[in-house]
C-alpha positions, -999 to +999 in steps of 0.1 A: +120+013-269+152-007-284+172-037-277+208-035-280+235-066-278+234-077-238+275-068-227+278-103-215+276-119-249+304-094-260+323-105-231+328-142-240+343-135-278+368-115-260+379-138-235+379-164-262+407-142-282+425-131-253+432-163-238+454-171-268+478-140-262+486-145-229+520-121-231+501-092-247+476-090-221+498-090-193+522-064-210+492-041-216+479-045-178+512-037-167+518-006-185+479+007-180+483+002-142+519+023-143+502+048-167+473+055-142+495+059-109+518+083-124+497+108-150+470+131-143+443+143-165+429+180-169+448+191-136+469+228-148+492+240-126+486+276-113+506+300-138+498+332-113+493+339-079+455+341-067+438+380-069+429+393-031+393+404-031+392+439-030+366+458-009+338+485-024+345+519-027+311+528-031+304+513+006+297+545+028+282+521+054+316+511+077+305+486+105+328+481+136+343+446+140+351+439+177+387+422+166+389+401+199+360+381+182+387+371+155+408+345+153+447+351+151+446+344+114+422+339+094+429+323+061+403+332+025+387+303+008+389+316-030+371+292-057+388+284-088+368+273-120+375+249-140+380+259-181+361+232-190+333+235-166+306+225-193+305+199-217+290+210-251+281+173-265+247+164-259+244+138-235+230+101-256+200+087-247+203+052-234+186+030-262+170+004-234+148+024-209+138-011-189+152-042-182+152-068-207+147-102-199+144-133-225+149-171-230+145-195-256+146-234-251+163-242-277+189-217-288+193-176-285+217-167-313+234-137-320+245-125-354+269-094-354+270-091-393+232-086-395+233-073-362+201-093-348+192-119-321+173-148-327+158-166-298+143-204-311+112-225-300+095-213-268+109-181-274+101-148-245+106-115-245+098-094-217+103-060-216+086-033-196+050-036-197+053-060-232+059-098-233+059-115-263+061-155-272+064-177-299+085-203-315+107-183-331+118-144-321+139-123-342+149-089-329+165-066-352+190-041-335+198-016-364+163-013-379+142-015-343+120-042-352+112-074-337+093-105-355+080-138-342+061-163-356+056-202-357+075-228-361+070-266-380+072-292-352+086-326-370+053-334-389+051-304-405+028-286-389+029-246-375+028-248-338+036-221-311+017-191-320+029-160-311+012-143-282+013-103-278+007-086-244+011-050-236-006-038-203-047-053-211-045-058-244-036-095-258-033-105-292-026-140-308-017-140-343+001-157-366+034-136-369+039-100-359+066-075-371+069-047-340+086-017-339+100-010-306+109+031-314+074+041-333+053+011-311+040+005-343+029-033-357+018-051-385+001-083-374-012-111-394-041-131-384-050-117-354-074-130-326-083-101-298-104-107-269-127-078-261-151-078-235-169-110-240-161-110-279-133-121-303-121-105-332-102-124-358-087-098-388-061-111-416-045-079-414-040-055-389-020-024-384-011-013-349-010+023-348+002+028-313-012+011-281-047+026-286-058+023-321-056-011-339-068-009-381-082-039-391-087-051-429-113-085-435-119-090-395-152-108-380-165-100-347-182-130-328-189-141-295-188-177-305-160-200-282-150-223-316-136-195-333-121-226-359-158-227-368-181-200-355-217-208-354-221-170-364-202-137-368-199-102-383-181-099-415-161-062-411-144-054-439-126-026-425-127-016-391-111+008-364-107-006-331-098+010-294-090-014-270-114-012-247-136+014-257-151+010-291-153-005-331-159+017-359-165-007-388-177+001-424-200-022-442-208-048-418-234-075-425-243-109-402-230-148-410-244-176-400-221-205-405-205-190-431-239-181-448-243-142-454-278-129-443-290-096-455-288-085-413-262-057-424-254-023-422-233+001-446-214+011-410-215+001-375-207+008-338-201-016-308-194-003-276-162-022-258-162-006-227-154-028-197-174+000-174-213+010-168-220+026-203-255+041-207-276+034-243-308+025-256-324-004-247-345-021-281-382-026-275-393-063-288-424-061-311-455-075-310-495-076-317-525-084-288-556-092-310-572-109-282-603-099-263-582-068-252-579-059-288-549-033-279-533-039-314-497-036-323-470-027-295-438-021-284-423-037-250-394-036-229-381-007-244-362+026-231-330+035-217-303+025-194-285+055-172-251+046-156-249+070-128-222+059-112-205+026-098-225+029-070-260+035-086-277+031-118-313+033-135-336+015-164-363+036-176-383+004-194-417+017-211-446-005-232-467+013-261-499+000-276-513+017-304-548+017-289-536+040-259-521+016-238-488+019-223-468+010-191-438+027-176-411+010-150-379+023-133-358+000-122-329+010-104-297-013-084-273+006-061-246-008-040-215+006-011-196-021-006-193-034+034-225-009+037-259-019+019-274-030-013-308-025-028-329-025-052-361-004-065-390-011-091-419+014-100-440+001-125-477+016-137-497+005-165-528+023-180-546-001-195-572+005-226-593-023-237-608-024-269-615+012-286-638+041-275-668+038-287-675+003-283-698-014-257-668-034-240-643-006-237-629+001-207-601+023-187-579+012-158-548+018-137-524-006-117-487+000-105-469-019-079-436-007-057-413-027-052-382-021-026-354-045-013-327-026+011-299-049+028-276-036+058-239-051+058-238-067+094-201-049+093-216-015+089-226-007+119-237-038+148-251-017+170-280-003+141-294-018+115-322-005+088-337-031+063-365-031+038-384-051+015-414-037-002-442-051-021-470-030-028-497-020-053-530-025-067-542-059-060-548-067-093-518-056-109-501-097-116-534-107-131-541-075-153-508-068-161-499-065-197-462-075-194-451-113-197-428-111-169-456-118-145-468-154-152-454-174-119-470-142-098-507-147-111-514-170-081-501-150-056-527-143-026-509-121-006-485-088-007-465-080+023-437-052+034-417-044+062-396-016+066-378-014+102-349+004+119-332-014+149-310+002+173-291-018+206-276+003+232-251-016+250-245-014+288-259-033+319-290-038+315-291-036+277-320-014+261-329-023+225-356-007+202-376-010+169-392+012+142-411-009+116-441+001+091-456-030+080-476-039+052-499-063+043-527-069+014-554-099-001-553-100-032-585-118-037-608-094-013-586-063-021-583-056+019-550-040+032-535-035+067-512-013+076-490-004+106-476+036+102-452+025+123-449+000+148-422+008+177-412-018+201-387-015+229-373-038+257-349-038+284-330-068+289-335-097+313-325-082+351-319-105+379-322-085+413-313-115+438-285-131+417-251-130+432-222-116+422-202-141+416-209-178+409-242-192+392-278-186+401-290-212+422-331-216+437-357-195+433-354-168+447-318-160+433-331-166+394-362-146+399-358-120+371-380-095+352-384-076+321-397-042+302-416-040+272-435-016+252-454-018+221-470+010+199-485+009+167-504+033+148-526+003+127-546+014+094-577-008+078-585+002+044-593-010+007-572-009-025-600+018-040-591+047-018-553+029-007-527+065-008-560+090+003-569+108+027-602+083+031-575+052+043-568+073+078-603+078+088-605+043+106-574+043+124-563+026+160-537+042+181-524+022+212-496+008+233-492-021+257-469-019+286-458-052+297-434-064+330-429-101+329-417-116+360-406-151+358-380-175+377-372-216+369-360-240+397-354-282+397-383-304+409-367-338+423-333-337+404-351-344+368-383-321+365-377-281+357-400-257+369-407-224+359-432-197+378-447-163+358-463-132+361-470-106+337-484-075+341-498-054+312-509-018+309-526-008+278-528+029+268-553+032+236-569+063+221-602+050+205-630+040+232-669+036+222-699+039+246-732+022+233-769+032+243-802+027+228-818+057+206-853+068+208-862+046+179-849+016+196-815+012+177-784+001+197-760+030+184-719+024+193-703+058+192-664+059+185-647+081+209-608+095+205-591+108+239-569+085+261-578+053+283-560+031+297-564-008+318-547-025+339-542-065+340-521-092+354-521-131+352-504-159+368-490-194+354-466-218+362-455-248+343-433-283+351-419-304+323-388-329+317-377-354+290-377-391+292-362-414+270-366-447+254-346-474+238-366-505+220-335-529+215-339-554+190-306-567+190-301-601+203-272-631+203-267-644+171-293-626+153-282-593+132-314-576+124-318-546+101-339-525+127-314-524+155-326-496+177-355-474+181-351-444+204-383-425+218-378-393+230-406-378+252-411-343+265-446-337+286-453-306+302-480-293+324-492-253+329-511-241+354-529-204+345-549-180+359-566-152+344-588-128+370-616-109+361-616-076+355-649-063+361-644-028+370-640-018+330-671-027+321-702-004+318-739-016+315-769+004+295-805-002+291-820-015+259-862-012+253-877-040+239-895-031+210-928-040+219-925-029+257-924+004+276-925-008+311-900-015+333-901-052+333-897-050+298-861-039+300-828-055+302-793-045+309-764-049+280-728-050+295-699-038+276-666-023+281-649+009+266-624-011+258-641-028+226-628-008+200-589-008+217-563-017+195-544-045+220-575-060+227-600-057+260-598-067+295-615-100+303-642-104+330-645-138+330-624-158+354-601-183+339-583-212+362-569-236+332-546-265+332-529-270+297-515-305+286-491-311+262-466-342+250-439-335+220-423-375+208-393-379+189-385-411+165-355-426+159-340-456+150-305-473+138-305-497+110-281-522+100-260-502+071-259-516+036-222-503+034-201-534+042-171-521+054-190-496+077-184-505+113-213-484+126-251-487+120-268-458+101-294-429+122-327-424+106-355-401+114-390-416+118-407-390+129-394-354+133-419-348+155-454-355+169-477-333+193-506-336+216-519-304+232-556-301+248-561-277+282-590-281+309-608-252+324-616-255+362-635-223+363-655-230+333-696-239+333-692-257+301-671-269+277-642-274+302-620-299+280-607-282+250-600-301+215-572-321+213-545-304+187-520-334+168-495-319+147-463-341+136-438-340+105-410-359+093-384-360+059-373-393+041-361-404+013-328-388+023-346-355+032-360-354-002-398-357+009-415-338+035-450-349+049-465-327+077-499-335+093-522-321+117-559-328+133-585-314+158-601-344+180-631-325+195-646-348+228-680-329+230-711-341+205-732-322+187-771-319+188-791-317+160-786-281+149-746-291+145-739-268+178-720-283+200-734-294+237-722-298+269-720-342+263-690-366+257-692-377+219-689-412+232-718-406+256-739-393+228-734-428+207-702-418+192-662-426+197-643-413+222-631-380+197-647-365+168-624-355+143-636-315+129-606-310+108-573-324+094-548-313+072-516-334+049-493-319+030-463-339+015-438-322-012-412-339-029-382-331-050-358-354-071-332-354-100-317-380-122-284-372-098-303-368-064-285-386-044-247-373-058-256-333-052-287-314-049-309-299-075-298-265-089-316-234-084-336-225-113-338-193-129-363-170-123-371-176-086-355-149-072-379-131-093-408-147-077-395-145-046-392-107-045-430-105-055-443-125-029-445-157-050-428-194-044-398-207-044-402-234-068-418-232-103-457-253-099-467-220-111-444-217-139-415-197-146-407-161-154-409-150-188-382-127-197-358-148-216-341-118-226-330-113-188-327-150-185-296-150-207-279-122-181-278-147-156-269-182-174-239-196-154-222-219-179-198-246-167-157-241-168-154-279-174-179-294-204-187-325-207-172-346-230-205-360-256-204-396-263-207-407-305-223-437-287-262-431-270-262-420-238-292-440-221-286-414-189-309-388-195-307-355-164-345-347-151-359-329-126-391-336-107-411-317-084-443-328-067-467-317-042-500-330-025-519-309-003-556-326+014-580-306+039-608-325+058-638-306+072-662-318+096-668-289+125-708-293+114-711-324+098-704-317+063-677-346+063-658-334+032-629-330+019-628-291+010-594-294-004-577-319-026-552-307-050-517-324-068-490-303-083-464-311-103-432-297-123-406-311-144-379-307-167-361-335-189-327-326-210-331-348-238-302-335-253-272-319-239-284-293-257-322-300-255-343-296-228-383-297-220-403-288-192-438-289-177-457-271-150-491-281-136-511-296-113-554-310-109-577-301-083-595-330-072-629-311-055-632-289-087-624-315-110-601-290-133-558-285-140-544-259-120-523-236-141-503-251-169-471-244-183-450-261-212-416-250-213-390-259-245-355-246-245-327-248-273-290-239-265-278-230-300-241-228-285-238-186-289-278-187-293-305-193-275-339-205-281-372-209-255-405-217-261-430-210-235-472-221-237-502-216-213-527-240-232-560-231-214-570-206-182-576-173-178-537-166-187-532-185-220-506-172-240-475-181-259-440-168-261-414-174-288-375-158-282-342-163-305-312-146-296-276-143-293-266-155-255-241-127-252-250-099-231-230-079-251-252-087-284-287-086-267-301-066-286-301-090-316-331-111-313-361-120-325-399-126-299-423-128-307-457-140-281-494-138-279-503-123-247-538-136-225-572-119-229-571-098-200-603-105-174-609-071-152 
C-alpha cells in the first residue's frame, strides 16, 4: 500500500500561478492546438510497394475453384507491422491499489518539501480494508509510513486516541507508526480486544496482519482496564488475532499485587469458534458417613464436532472406588430441530471392603430433550423429552448439581411422532412411547408405544353451501382408534427381559355421533352417541381348584366387545349486574357482574350382559349342592381399555360454573373509566343423580373455584366434597340423608387450599426475573421456582449471567431501597371420608433473596410442615460479585442432604478454569 499527493491539490498551485500569466497561457494553447491538427506521430510513409504472396511449390494437391463463385475483383487484405510493436520498459505499478478517502476537522496540510500530509484533530484515514483515527495523522509519501497520535485539548491534556482497524482486528493505542508497503507497525500502548479479553502491552510490533509481538502486556478480562481488579503480567508475548497467545513467564495480579499463580510459559486459546480442550476437575474430600475420601469432579473433555453438534465427556473419581461418568451433548440445524442429551452413571462405593457398613450400588439417569422447528415441516412433527433412570438416582447421587431435584416424586417421558394428511375429510395420526415412574415406591409404567389416529369431524346432511342449520343438517360423526402396548414393572429388573412378562395389548375403536341445536332462542342443546369396539389380547377365565382356591388364569389370543351409550345435555349463560351506583353518591364498588353457566346431562349406559361368564365356587365346609353358589365375571377383567358394564345406568348430571366481577371507582384521578377486577376466577358445583340406581342415587357434591389478586400476584385455588348420605357406626356409608341421621344437610369428606404468592421490591413496575438454575430443574422433572433450592453448579452459573448494558449509577449517599424477592406458598388438606376429622396436610414454604448491596446478595430457601412439626428442606444462599469474580456460598444446615459449598472464580468463560471450590457433600442414606 502507498499514498501519493491526491492530483487535485496539485491542481490549485497551478491555477494560482497561471492566473497571473494570462498571455502565456493563451499563446501556448494556441500553438499546442495548431501543433496537434497538423503533425503526426509514429505514422512512416510506405518506402516500397507491398510483396504479393506467393503460392507453395511444394503443394501437389491443386483444387478446382468454380470461378463464377468469384467476384469480379477481389482485392488482398495484407497486414503491416508496426516497428515498434513492443514496448521494452516495464510497465510501473500504480502506488495506490484502492481508493483513498480522508478528512480532518480542522486542517489537512500538505508539505511538498518533506513530501508529507498532515491531516489535524479528528483526523480519518480510510483505505481499503484499514481506517485509522486520531487527532493528528501524518502520512509520509517518500518513506511509506503513516503516524497518528493524540493531541492536547486547551487544558493540556492528550485526547483523541488513535484507533486502528484492519478487517476484525482493532487496536487503540497511544500513537502508531505504520508502514503501508511492509504492513508492518510499531505501536505504543496498545489495548486489543480478543474474545471476551483485553490486552494492554507498552510495546508492540506488528509483524504483518497475523502476528502481533508484544513486550510488558497484561491480559485481563476486567471492564476498568484504568484499574483492573486483576490481570496477567506477560512479559513477552506472541499474539494471533484470533487464534492464540504464546507468552513466556506469566504470573497472576490482583490489584496490582503479584501472587505466586504463575507459570515460566503459557497458552490461551483466542479462537472465536468451537475449540475442543480439557475441562479441570474441581477437588475435594467426602469424610462423611460415605467415607469415599479424596476426589476429583467435573472433570474430562469437551469435543467440538462440528457447528451443528458437540459433546462433554464429564467424569467424578473417588479414591475409595467410586466414580461417575456423564455425556452431555447439544446439537442444533437451524429452521430444523434442537436438542439435547445427558447420560450419567455413578457406581457408588461406601466405606471400604471389609467393613460391616460397606456397600456397592449403581444409578444412571437419561435424559433427552428434542424440539421440531414448526417451519420444518407442518404437516409432521417428531418431539421428545426424556427423563429416565433409577429412582433413586437425585437422592444418592454423588454430584452437587442435584440439590433442587431431591424432592422430586415423579419421572416422566414422552416421545411422539405426529403426521396430518391433508384432504377432505382430514386423517391425522400419532406414535408416542410414554414413560412414567414413582420415585418413592420405585413403580414404573410404560407405553411401547401408544398409536392414536382420527378422521376429522364429517357432516353428512350439511349443505353445500350456506351454514348448518337444525338438527338434522349438523348431525356429524367421527373415527378414532387407540392402541397401546402398556408395560408394569419395577426399577429392579427396569431394561430386562423380566419388565415384558406382564404386558397388556389392546385397542379401542370408537365412532362418536353427536349434533347441537337451539332450545327457545337462548338454551343450546347437544345430543350424543358413541360407540366403542375394544379389541384386547389378554383375557382370564376363573374356576375353583380341587382344594377349594379360586385360581384366575391369564389367557393371550384375541377378544373383542362391543358397547354403545347415549347422552344428551342443555346449557346457556345468564348474566347479572348488582348496580350500586346511585344519584349523588359515587361509591367505590360500582358494579358487580355475575356470570352464570348451568347445564344439565342426561346419560344412559345399558347393560351388557352377554360378556359375562358365571363358575361355581364350593364352600369349604360343604359338598352338597345347596352348599354352592355362583361367581359372575367377565373375560374382559384383565383388558387393557377397561370391561364392559352390566349394570344399567340412567343418570342425570348437574353442574353450575359463576363468574365474579366487579368495577371500582379508580384511584387514578384523571382516569375517566372505572377499573375491572376479578373476584372470583371461577367457582363450580357438580353432583349427578342415578335413576336406575338401588342406593346411593345422589352423588357428592364437587366445589372447586380459584381466583388471582393482588395484581395477579397471588393465586388461591380451593376445592371440597359435600357428601349427603351419613354414616353408621362402622364409618360405611348408608343408604340415609346426613341431615336425617342428626347431621347437616352435607358432610364435608375432604377439602383442599392452596394459595402461592410472589413479590419483589419492584413488583408492581415489571415482573420478577427468572432465576438461574430452573431450567435445570425443569428438565429433571423438578419446579419451576426455587422452595427447594437452587442448582449447584456455580461454575455453569457464570455461563449464563446476563449482565446489564446500562449500570446503575451507585449513590455516595445510602440507598434506603433495598431489591428483594419473595416467594411463598401454603398448601392445607382436610380429611374426613371416615371420621378422622384431620388435617393430613399442613405445610408453608417460602424463598427469598435480598441484595443488600449492589454487589451483595443473600438468599434463603425453606419451608415447616405443620402435622410433622419439622422445616422442610433448607437452603442458605450468599453470593458476592467481585466485578470480574465471583463468589457463592451455598448451606443445607440439617436433613438428610446437609452439605456446604464454597466457589471463587473469575466470571469469564474464557478464564473458567481458574477457580477455587471447595464443598462438603451429604452422608448418603441408601
Amino acid at each position: 500500500m502507498a499514498i501519493q499527493i491526491p492530483s487535485h491539490t496539485l491542481a490549485k498551485i497551478h491555477l494560482k500561478a497561471l492566473h497571473t500569466k494570462s498571455f502565456p497561457i493563451l499563446f501556448s494553447l494556441s500553438f499546442t492546438v495548431f501543433i496537434n491538427m497538423f503533425c503526426f506521430a509514429q505514422d512512416l510513409p510506405i518506402t516500397r510497394k507491398p510483396i504479393k504472396p506467393v503460392s507453395e511449390l511444394n503443394d501437389t494437391l491443386r483444387l478446382a475453384i468454380d470461378t463464377l463463385t468469384l467476384p469480379a475483383t477481389r482485392p488482398i487484405k495484407l497486414t503491416e507491422n508496426d516497428s515498434i510493436k513492443n514496448d521494452t520498459l516495464p510497465k510501473q505499478k500504480e502506488t495506490l491499489t484502492a481508493i483513498v478517502n480522508y478528512k480532518a476537522t480542522d486542517f489537512v496540510r500538505l508539505n511538498q518539501k518533506l513530501n508529507q500530509t498532515t491531516l489535524y484533530n479528528e483526523a480519518k484515514v480510510d483505505y481499503g480494508d484499514m481506517n485509522i483515527t486520531a487527532g493528528i495523522i501524518v502520512i509520509d509519501h517518500s518513506s511509506k509510513t503513516v503516524y497518528a497520535g493524540r493531541i492536547k485539548d486547551s487544558a493540556g491534556v492528550y485526547t483523541q486516541k488513535p484507533v486502528f482497524t484492519q478487517g476484525p482486528n482493532i487496536i487503540e493505542p497511544d500513537s502508531i507508526i505504520f508502514n503501508t508497503d511492509t504492513k508492518k507497525a510499531l505501536i505504543f500502548n496498545s489495548k486489543t480486544e480478543q474474545s471476551g479479553g483485553t490486552i494492554v502491552a507498552e510495546v508492540t510490533k506488528r509483524e504483518n496482519d497475523s502476528v502481533l509481538f508484544m513486550k510488558n502486556a497484561i491480559y485481563t478480562t476486567a471492564e476498568n482496564l484504568d484499574d483492573p481488579e486483576y490481570y496477567f503480567k506477560m512479559r513477552k508475548a506472541k499474539v494471533v488475532p484470533g487464534k492464540k497467545v504464546v507468552t513466556g513467564l506469566t504470573n497472576l495480579f490482583i490489584y496490582d499485587v503479584p501472587t505466586p499463580i504463575g507459570l515460566p510459559f503459557a497458552y490461551f486459546p483466542m479462537s472465536k469458534d468451537q475449540t475442543s480442550g480439557v475441562i479441570i476437575p474441581t477437588p475435594g474430600q467426602d469424610l462423611g458417613s460415605s467415607d469415599r475420601g479424596y476426589n476429583l469432579q467435573n472433570g474430562g473433555y469437551y469435543f467440538a464436532i462440528s457447528e451443528y453438534f458437540d459433546l462433554a465427556v464429564l467424569g467424578d473419581y473417588f479414591t475409595n472406588g467410586s466414580y461417575g461418568l456423564r455425556l452431555e451433548n447439544s446439537y442444533a440445524l437451524r429452521y430444523r430441530f434442537r436438542g439435547n442429551l445427558s447420560i450419567r452413571y455413578e457406581n457408588l462405593i461406601n466405606s471400604e471392603r471389609g467393613f460391616p457398613d460397606f456397600s456397592k450400588s449403581t444409578i444412571y439417569n437419561i435424559r433427552w430433550s428434542h424440539t421440531q422447528d414448526a417451519k420444518a415441516n407442518p404437516n409432521s412433527r417428531f418431539s421428545a423429552s426424556v427423563n429416565l433412570g433409577s429412582s433413586r438416582y437425585f437422592q444418592q447421587s454423588i454430584n452437587q448439581n442435584n440439590l433442587a431435584q431431591t424432592q422430586n416424586n415423579t419421572l416422566a417421558s414422552s416421545v411422539s411422532y405426529s403426521k396430518t394428511f391433508p384432504g377432505e375429510p382430514q386423517v391425522n395420526m400419532n406414535v408416542t412411547a410414554t414413560h412414567s415412574q414413582n420415585t418413592n415406591t420405585q413403580d414404573i409404567n410404560l407405553t411401547l408405544p401408544t398409536f392414536q389416529g382420527s378422521v376429522s369431524r364429517i357432516f353428512p346432511f350439511a349443505p353445500s353451501v350456506g351454514t348448518k342449520k337444525g338438527i338434522i343438517q349438523n348431525i356429524n360423526l367421527q373415527y378414532n382408534v387407540r392402541a397401546e402396548n402398556r408395560i408394569n414393572t419395577n426399577d429392579s429388573v427396569f431394561f430386562k427381559s423380566e419388565m415384558f412378562d406382564d404386558a397388556k395389548i389392546g385397542a379401542v375403536h370408537s365412532v362418536p355421533v353427536s349434533t347441537n341445536f337451539k332450545v327457545f332462542k337462548y338454551f343450546s342443546m347437544s345430543a350424543n352417541a358413541n360407540f366403542e369396539e375394544n379389541w384386547t389380547y389378554n383375557t382370564i377365565n376363573k374356576f375353583q381348584d380341587e382344594e377349594g382356591d379360586i385360581i384366575t388364569e391369564d389367557l393371550n389370543g384375541f377378544d373383542r366387545f362391543l358397547t354403545y351409550n347415549f347422552s344428551t345435555s342443555i346449557g346457556t349463560t345468564i348474566y347479572g349486574l348488582f348496580d350500586f351506583e346511585k344519584e349523588g353518591r359515587d361509591p367505590k364498588i360500582q358494579k358487580i357482574r355475575h356470570v352464570m353457566r348451568p347445564s344439565i346431562s342426561y346419560n344412559i349406559n345399558p347393560a351388557f350382559d352377554q360378556y359375562y361368564d358365571t363358575f361355581e365356587v364350593v364352600d369349604a365346609n360343604g359338598t352338597t349342592v345347596g352348599d354352592m353358589r355362583r361367581e359372575e365375571y367377565t373375560r374382559f377383567q384383565g383388558s387393557l381399555f377397561g370391561t364392559p358394564g352390566n349394570n344399567f345406568s340412567s343418570a342425570m348430571r348437574l353442574s353450575v360454573g359463576n363468574n365474579f366481577e366487579a368495577k371500582v371507582r379508580s384511584n387514578d384521578s384523571t382516569a375517566t373509566e372505572p377499573e375491572k377486577i376479578k373476584l372470583l376466577d371461577n367457582l363450580n358445583f357438580e353432583t349427578s343423580y342415578n335413576f336406575a340406581g338401588d342406593s346411593l342415587k345422589i352423588s357428592a357434591v364437587r366445589v372447586s373455584g380459584g381466583t388471582t389478586i393482588l395484581d395477579n400476584k397471588m393465586n388461591i385455588n380451593f376445592g371440597a366434597i359435600l357428601d349427603p348420605y351419613a354414616l353408621d357406626n362402622n364409618n360405611q356409608k348408608i343408604d340415609k340423608f346426613n341431615i336425617n341421621n342428626g347431621g347437616s344437610l352435607f358432610r364435608l369428606t375432604s377439602a383442599n387450599f392452596n394459595v402461592s404468592y410472589s413479590i419483589t421490591s419492584d413488583s408492581f413496575d415489571r415482573e420478577p426475573e427468572d432465576d438461574r438454575g430452573r431450567d435445570e430443574s425443569l428438565r429433571s422433572g423438578g419446579r419451576d421456582d426455587d422452595l427447594f433450592g437452587t442448582t449447584q453448579d456455580f461454575a455453569d452459573q457464570r455461563l449464563s449471567d446476563d449482565d446489564d448494558d446500562e449500570e446503575e449509577e451507585i449513590s455516595e449517599f445510602y440507598n434506603f431501597s433495598i431489591p428483594w424477592k419473595l416467594r411463598l406458598a401454603y398448601a392445607a388438606t382436610y380429611s374426613n371420608a371416615a371420621r378422622q376429622n384431620t388435617i393430613s396436610n399442613n405445610s408453608l414454604m417460602f424463598s427469598g433473596d435480598v441484595e443488600l448491596s449492589p454487589r451483595w446478595s443473600v438468599g434463603v430457601s425453606s419451608g415447616y410442615d405443620f402435622v410433622n412439626k419439622g422445616f422442610t428442606q433448607t437452603q442458605f444462599r450468599f453470593e458476592r460479585d467481585l466485578l470480574s469474580w465471583r463468589m457463592n456460598f451455598s448451606y443445607v444446615p440439617f436433613g438428610p442432604y446437609s452439605q456446604w459449598n464454597f466457589f471463587i472464580g473469575i466470571s469469564s468463560s474464557m478464564l473458567q478454569d481458574l477457580k477455587y471450590d471447595k464443598r462438603r457433600q451429604p452422608d448418603q442414606r441408601l
